[in-house]
N, C-alpha and C positions, 0 to 999 in steps of 0.2 A: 420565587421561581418565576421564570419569564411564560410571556404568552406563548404557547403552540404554536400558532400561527403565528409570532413574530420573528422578527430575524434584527439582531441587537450588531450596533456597528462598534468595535471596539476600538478599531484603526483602519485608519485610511492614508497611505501614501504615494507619492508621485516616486517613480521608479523605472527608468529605460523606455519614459515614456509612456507606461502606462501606471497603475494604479496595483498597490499592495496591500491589501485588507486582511482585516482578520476581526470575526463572527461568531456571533454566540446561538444560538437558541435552543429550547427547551425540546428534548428527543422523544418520542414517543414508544421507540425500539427501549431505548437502557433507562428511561425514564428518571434522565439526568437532564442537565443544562449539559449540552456539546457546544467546544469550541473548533473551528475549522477556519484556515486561509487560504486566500484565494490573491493569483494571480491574472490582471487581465490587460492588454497590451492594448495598447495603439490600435484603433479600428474605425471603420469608416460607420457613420449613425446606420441603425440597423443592421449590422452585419452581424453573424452567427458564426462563431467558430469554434475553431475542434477544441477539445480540453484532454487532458494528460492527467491520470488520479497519480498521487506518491503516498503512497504506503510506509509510515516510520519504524523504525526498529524497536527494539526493547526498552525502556526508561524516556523514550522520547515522548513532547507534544508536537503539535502541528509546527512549533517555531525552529526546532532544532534543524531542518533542512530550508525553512524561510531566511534562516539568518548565515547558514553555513554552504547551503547548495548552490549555489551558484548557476542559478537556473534562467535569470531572469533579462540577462541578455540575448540569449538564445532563443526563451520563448518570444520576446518581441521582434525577435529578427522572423521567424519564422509563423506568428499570428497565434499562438498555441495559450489558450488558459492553463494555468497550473494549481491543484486544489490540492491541499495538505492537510487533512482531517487528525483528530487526534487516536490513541494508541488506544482507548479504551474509557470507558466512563470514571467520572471522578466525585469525590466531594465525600462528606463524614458519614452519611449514612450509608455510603459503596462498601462493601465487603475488601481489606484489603489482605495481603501478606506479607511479611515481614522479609523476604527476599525481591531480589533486583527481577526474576523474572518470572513472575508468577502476580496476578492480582492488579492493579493499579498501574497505570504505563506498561502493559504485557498485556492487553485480552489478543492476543493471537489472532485475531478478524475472526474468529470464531461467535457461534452462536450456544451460549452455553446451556446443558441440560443438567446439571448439579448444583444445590445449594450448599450456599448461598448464594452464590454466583448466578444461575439462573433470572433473576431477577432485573441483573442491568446490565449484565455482560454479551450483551447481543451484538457483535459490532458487523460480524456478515450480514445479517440483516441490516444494519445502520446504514455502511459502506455500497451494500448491492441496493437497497431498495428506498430509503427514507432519504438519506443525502444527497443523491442525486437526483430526488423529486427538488428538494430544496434548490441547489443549485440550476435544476433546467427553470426555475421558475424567477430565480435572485439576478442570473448574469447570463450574459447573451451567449450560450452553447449550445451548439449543435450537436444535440445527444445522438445523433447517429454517426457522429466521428469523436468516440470514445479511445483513449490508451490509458494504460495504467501500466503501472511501477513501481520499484518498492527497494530498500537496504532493512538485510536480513530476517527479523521479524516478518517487515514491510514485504521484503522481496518473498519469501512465504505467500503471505498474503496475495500480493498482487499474481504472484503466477496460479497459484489456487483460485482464487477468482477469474481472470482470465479464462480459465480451463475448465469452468462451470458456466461460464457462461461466454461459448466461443462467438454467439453471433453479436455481441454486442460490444465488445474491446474487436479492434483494428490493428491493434499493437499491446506487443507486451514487451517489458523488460524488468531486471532488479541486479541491483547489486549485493555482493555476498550472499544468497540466499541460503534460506534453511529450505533444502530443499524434500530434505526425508524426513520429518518430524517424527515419523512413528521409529525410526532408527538412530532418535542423538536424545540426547540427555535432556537439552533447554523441550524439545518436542513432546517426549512423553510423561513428563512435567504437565505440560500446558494439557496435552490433550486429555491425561488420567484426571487430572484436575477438573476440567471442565465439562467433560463428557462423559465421566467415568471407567470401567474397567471392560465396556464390550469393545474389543477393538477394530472389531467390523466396520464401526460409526468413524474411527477416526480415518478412513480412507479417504472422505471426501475432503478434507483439510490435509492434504500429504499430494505434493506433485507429482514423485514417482509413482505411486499410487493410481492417481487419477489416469497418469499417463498408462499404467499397463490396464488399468478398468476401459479404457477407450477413449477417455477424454483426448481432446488436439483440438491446436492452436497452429496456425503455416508456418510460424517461426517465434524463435525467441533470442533474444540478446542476454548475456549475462556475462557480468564484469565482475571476477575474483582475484584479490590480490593475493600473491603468494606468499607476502609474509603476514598475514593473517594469523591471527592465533588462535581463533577458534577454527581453520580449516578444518582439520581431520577427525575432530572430535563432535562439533556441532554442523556443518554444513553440506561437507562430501560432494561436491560439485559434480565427479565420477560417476556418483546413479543416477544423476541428471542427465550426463550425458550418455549413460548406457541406454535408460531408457527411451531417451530421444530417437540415439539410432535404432532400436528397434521396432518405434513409431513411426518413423520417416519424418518426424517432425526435424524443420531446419534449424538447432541448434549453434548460433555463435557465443562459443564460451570462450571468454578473453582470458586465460590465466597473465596478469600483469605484477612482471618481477619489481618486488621491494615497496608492494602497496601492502597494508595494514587493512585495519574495518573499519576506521575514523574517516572525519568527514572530510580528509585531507584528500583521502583517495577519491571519493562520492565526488568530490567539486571538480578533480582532475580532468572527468571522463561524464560528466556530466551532460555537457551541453552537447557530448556524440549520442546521447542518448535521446535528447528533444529530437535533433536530427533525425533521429532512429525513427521514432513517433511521429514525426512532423511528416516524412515519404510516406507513410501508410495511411494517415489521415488525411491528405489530399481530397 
């Protein structure tokens, strides 16, 4: 197991002008080795610039949008880092499950209170507070121009974090999100799983949720395609936007004809989204 205090270089490459890595070191949150990649462009010595978090969906690691997202043009046209952190702690001694979305590639950015999972499944704590020490300290960001974003899982994630913590994201977006986890199948899974059966607790991981408790963010961007297969049964974009409008919060929900939840769609509409990011962190 790596040092604490080290940061392990796995890879390093030249890309649109800047550099495309990807990081190991040892977590203090899941009390694993984490891996996490990082995009950082074209910059003049000394400069600090904004960063962009992305949040992975279900079964993914940090590479699955490094290799498919098509990110990287965009952020160096625009000066934007982009950090891809993994889905959840890994390795033999981690608690796993024998399904696709539960356990292993699934902690839901959640911070877990049930064993065995308790243990290493911390990733809100990872994502909000441990990783982004590492990074303000590894690569030149200017942590007061923060966004984050997210596909599915991810998009969960990212707009639940945004929306816990509104003064510090500048921007938010996701694609296909789970947006009512206490209301869809893959959702109350994860959360009976990890937090157990009071479902009072599961409000603070659920956007609709946060959004009627009081939570708000000025705007939000979200990209749904309508031929999706998990729309209706996993994601419901509709209580997203009900309760948007009855927050006043500015809701642009893209429903976009004959997109899927692959990363065919994510790369499409991709770099409209750095743009998205890149006007608010100015």
């Amino acid at each position: 197991m790596a040092d604490q205090s080290k940061l392990e270089t796995l890879s390093e490459v030249r890309s649109h002008g800047g550099v495309q890595g990807r990081y190991r070191h040892l977590s203090s949150c899941t009390g694993t080795e984490m891996t996490f990649s990082v995009f950082v462009p074209s910059h003049d010595a000394g400069k600090k610039l904004p960063v962009v978090w992305y949040l992975s969906g279900l079964t993914c690691t940090d590479m699955n949008v490094v290799e498919k997202g098509e990110f990287r043009a965009a952020c160096a046209e625009h000066g934007v880092i982009f950090v891809t952190p993994d889905t959840s702690p890994r390795g033999v001694d981690v608690p796993e499950d024998d399904t696709y979305d539960f356990g292993q590639g699934a902690g839901f950015y959640m911070d877990a209170t049930q064993e065995p999972w308790s243990q290493h499944f911390n990733m809100r704590s990872y994502i909000e507070s441990e990783l982004p020490g590492v990074i303000a300290d590894q690569f030149p960001t200017d942590m007061d121009r923060q966004g984050i974003m997210g596909h599915s899982m991810g998009g969960h994630g990212a707009l639940t974090t945004a929306l816990r913590n509104p003064d510090r994201y500048k921007s938010v977006s996701a694609f296909s999100p789970i947006v009512a986890p206490t209301q869809c199948p893959w959702g109350e899974k994860a959360l009976s799983g990890y937090l157990g059966s009071d479902r009072a607790s599961w409000r603070a991981y659920d956007t609709v949720a946060l959004i009627e408790d009081g939570a708000r963010v000025p705007d939000i961007l979200v990209d749904q395609g309508d031929a999706d297969n998990f729309l209706d049964e996993q994601l419901k974009p509709h209580l997203l936007a009900d309760a948007c409008e009855h927050a006043g919060i500015d809701l642009r929900l893209r429903m976009l004809s004959g997109y899927d939840h692959s990363y065919y769609f994510i790369s499409t509409f991709m770099a409209e989204h750095i743009v998205w990011h890149a006007e608010r962190l100015k």
